[in-house]
Residue frames relative to the residue before (quaternion, step in Angstrom):
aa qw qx qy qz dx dy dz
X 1.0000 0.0000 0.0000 0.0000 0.00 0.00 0.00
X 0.4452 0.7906 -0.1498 0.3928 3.20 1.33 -0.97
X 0.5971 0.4833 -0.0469 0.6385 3.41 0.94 -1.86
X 0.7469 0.4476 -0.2596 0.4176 3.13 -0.39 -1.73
X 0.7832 0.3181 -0.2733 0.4590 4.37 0.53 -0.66
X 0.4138 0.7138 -0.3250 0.4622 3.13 1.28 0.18
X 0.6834 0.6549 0.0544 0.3179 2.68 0.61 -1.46
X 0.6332 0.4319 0.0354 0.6413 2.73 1.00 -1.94
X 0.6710 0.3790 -0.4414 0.4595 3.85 0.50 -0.66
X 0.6797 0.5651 -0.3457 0.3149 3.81 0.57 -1.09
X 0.6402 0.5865 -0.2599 0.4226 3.37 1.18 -1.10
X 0.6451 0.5098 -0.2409 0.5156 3.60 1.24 -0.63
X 0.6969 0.2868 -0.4652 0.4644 3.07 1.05 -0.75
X 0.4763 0.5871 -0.5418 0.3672 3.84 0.40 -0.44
X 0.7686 0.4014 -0.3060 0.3931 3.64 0.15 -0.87
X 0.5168 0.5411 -0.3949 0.5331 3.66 1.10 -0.56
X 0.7865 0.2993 -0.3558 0.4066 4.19 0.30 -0.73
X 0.5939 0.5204 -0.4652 0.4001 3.62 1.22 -0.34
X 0.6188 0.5976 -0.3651 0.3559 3.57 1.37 -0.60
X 0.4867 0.5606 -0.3966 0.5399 4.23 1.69 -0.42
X 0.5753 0.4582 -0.4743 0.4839 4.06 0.48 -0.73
X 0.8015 0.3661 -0.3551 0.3122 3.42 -0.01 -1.66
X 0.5678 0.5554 -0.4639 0.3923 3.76 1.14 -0.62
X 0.5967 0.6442 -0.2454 0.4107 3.76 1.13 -1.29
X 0.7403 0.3561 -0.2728 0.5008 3.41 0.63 -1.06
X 0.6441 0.5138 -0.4024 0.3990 3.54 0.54 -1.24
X 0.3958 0.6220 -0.4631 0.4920 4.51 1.46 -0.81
X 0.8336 0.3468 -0.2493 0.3502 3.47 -0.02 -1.64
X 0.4022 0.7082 -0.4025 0.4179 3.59 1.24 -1.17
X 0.7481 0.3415 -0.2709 0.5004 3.79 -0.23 -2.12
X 0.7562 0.4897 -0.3571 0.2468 3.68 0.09 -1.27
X 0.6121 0.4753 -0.4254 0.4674 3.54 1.63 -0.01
X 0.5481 0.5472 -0.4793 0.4128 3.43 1.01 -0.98
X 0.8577 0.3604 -0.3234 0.1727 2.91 -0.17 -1.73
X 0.6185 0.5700 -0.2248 0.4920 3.77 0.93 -0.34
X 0.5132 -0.7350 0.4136 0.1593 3.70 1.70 0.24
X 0.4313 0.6809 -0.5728 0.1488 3.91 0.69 0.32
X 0.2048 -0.7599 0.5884 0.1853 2.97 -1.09 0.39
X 0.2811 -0.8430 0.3408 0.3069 4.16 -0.37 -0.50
X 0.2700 -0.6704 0.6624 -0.1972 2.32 -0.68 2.70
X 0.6818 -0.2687 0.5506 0.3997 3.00 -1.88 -0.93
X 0.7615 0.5530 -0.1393 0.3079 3.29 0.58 -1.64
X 0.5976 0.5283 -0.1820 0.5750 3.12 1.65 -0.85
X 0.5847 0.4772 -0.3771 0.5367 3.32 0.53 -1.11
X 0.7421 0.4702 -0.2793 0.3876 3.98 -0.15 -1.24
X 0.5044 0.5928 -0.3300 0.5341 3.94 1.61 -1.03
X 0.7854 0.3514 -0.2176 0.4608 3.70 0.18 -1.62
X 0.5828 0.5002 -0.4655 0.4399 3.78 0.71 0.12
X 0.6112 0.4721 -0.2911 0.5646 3.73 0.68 -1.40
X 0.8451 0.3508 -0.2352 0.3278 3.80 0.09 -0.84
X 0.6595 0.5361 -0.2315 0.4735 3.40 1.27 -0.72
X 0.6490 0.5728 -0.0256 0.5001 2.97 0.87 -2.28
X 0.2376 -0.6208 0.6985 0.2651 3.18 -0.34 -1.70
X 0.5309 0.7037 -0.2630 0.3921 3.53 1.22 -0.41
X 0.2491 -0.8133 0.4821 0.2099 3.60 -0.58 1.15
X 0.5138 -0.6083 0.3010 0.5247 3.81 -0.29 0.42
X 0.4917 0.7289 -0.4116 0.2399 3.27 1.37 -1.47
X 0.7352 0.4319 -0.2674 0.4489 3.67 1.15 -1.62
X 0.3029 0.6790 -0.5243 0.4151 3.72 0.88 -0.15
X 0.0795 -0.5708 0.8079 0.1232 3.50 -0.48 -1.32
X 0.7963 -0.4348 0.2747 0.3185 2.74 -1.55 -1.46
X 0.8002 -0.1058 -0.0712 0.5859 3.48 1.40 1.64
X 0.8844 -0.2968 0.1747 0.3150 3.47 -0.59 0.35
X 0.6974 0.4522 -0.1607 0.5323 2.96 0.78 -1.54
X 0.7496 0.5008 -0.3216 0.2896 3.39 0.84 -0.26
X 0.3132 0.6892 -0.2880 0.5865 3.14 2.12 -0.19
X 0.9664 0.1365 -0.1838 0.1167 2.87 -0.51 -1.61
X 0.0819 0.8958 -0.2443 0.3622 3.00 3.08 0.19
């Protein structure tokens, strides 16, 4: 019985953290729809400054060089 609530407790929690991503992703999902991006430059450089905080200027030539 022991096992068997155990069990049962882990499995909830697993589903309870997989349920914060889908809430997290579906946030970012609407905030693209609703705002129409499409993939440009201009966008890309928008969703850094606004999301990020991140000017493109520091970007260079992609991430890795930022975060480097």
């Amino acid at each position: 019985m022991k096992n068997f609530l155990t069990l049962t407790i882990f499995i909830f929690l697993s589903c309870s953290g997989a349920n914060n991503q889908n809430k997290e992703t579906k946030i970012i999902e609407k905030y693209f729809n609703s705002h129409k991006f499409t993939n440009s430059k201009e966008n890309f450089n928008k969703i850094n400054v606004d999301l990020l905080g991140i000017k493109s200027e520091k970007l260079q030539d992609g991430y890795n060089d930022f975060l480097a």
